[in-house]
C-alpha positions, -999 to +999 in steps of 0.1 A: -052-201+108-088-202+093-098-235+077-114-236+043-112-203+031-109-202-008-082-185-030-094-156-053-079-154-086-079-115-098-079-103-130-047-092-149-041-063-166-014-062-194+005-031-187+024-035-223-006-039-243-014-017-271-051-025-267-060+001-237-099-007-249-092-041-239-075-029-203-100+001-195-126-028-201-114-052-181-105-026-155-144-019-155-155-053-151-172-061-118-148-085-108-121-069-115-122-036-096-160-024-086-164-060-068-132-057-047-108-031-058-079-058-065-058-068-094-031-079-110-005-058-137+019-077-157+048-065-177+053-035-158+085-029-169+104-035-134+126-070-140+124-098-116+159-100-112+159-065-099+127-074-073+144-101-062+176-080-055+150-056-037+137-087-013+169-094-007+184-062+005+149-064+026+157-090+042+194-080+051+180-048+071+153-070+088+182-096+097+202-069+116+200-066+154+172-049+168+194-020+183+208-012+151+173-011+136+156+008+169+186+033+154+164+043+125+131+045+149+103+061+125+101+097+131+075+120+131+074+121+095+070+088+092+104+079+079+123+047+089+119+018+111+084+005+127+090-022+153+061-056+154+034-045+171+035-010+162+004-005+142-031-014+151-051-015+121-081-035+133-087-024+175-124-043+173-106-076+167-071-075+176-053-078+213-024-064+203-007-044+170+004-063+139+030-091+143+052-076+117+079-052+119+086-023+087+108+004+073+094+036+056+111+055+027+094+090+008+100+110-013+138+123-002+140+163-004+167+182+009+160+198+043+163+231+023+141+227+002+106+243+010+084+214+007+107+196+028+086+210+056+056+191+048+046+165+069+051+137+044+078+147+023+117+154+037+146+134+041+149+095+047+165+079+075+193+053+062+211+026+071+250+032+073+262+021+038+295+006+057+263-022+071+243-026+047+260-012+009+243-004-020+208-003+004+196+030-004+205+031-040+185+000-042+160+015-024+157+048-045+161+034-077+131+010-068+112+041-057+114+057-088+106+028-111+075+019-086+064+055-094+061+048-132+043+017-126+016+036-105+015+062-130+008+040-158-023+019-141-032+056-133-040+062-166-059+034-176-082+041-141-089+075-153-100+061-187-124+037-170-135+068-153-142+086-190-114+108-179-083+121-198-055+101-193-033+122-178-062+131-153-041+121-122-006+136-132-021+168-128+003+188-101-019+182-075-021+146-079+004+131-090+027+153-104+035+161-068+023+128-052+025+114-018+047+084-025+056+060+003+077+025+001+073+003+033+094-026+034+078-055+059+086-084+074+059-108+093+076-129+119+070-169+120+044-161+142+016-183+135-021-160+135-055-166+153-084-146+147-101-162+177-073-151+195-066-114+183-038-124+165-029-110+134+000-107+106-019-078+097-051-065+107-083-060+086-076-028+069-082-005+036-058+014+020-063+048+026-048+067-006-052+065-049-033+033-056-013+007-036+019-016-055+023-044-040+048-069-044+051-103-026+074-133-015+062-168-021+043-169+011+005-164+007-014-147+040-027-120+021-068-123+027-093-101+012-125-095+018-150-081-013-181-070+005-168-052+037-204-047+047-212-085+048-219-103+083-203-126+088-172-116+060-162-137+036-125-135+034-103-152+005-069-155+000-052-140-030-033-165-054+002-152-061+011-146-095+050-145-098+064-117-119+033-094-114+023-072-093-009-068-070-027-037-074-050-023-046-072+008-051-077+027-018-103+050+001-092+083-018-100+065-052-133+054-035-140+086-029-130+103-062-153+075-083-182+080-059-180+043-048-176+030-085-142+019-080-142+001-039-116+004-013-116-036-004-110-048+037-074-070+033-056-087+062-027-113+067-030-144+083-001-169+087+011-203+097+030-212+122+069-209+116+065-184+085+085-157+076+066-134+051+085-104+033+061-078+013+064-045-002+038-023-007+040+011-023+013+039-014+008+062-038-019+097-030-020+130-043+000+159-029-004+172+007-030+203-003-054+183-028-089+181-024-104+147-029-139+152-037-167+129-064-153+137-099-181+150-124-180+120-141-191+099-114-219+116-100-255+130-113-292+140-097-298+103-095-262+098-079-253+123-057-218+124-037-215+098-009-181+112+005-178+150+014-149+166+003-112+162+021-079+170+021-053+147+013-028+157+044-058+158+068-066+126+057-037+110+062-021+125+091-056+113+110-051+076+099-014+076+105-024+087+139-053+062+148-029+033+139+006+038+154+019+041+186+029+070+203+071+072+196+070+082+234+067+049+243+100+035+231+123+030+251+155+038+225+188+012+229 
């Protein structure tokens, strides 16, 4: 572990407030999102009773054997279990892939349906309900409550943007969104940057909005000026019953750099177990994420060119996991 790195304290929005002024301002304060893209939302709606039945049922998959879990291998729509060491999000620094192992649950569509074809949408991969009951109701009902949440900070983002509201609910967006749950455990294996080891490798998300709810167990760095040398990286407080919210690159992209995609990792200590759950929220497979006419002028011209969600994504998905031809299945 790093010595004397400091804790960052984000700002908090009130998700329950009947002042949106007050949130759309303190959304636009530098600190708050244009500085590093982080931030907290309280009163959400989602009970901490019903997170902390969500940890635990977590923790009871991550507890099983690993040839049950290599059973539920990810596929190639990204669906169900990712091993430790499986993703590489930082190659310039690290030796090996991330010391954690994670589950991936979508959007579940019948096989029949048409959309089911996508590459991101379809049907989950489950554990049998005989091993682990009342998982994937747990696990759905979460989903659609996580969802809501997203939706809701969505609107206050487009506000800050001088937007409508309902800017992002549009069909493209997220009327039909891109919506992914991935459960992770880090192992008790202690980090070393000198070393190449990481929980989790310096990274940026790479859609609209990241949820992301945490154990007790900090690790989570960020780092606000991705262009600094040497970075400054700072560890996130935890705030218990909130959420952490992380804009990512597509957001970046959409506000012309007004709203910043912020470099996270996690580091840990020796002998720590850390659960999280992050939920990745983007716009649907066909949408084309280019500067919004709000956020651009002669002065301010477009930094990003335009892109396609699925293009996007399918090329970062493919940069940072290994090929499933190199398991050996139990």
């Amino acid at each position: 572990m790093e010595d004397r790195i400091k804790a960052s304290k984000l700002n908090s929005i009130d998700l329950s407030s009947a002042d949106i002024t007050t949130s759309v301002s303190l959304l636009k304060q530098l600190d708050a999102c244009m500085d590093s893209g982080f931030f907290y939302v309280t009163n959400h709606g989602i009970s901490e009773e019903f997170m902390d039945h969500v940890f635990t049922q977590s923790k009871n998959f991550f507890d099983l054997p690993l040839e049950e879990k290599m059973k539920l291998l990810r596929n190639e729509k990204h669906r169900g279990y990712t091993p430790v060491l499986d993703e590489l999000l930082d190659p310039a620094n690290q030796i090996h892939g991330d010391h954690k192992e994670g589950f991936y649950i979508g959007i579940e569509l019948p096989e029949d349906d048409p959309q089911a074809q996508r590459p991101f949408y379809g049907t989950n991969l489950w554990p049998d309900s005989d091993i682990l009951p009342g998982w994937r109701q747990t696990m759905e009902k979460y989903h659609q409550q996580a969802l809501e949440v997203v939706k809701k900070t969505a609107r206050l983002i487009a506000l800050a943007l001088d937007l409508d509201a309902n800017f992002f609910e549009q069909p493209e967006m997220l009327g039909e969104p891109i919506a992914i749950l991935r459960l992770l455990h880090y192992e008790g294996q202690a980090s070393d940057p000198a070393k190449g080891r990481y929980g989790a490798g310096a990274h940026s998300d790479y859609g609209l909005i990241t949820l992301l709810a945490t154990d007790c167990v900090s690790g989570l760095q960020i780092c606000k000026d991705k262009d600094a040398k040497p970075q400054v990286w700072e560890y996130v407080e935890l705030l218990k019953g909130a959420f952490v919210v992380n804009l990512g690159d597509m957001l970046e992209r959409w506000s012309n750099g007004v709203f910043r995609s912020t470099l996270h990792r996690v580091l840990l200590g020796n002998g720590e177990d850390r659960y999280s759950i992050p939920y990745f929220v983007l716009p649907s497979h066909d949408c084309v994420v280019e500067c919004l006419p709000t956020c651009q002028s002669e002065q301010n011209p477009p930094k990003f060119p335009p892109i396609r969600c699925e293009t996007y994504l399918l090329q970062k998905y493919q940069n940072t996991h290994a090929d499933l031809s190199t398991y050996k299945l139990f």
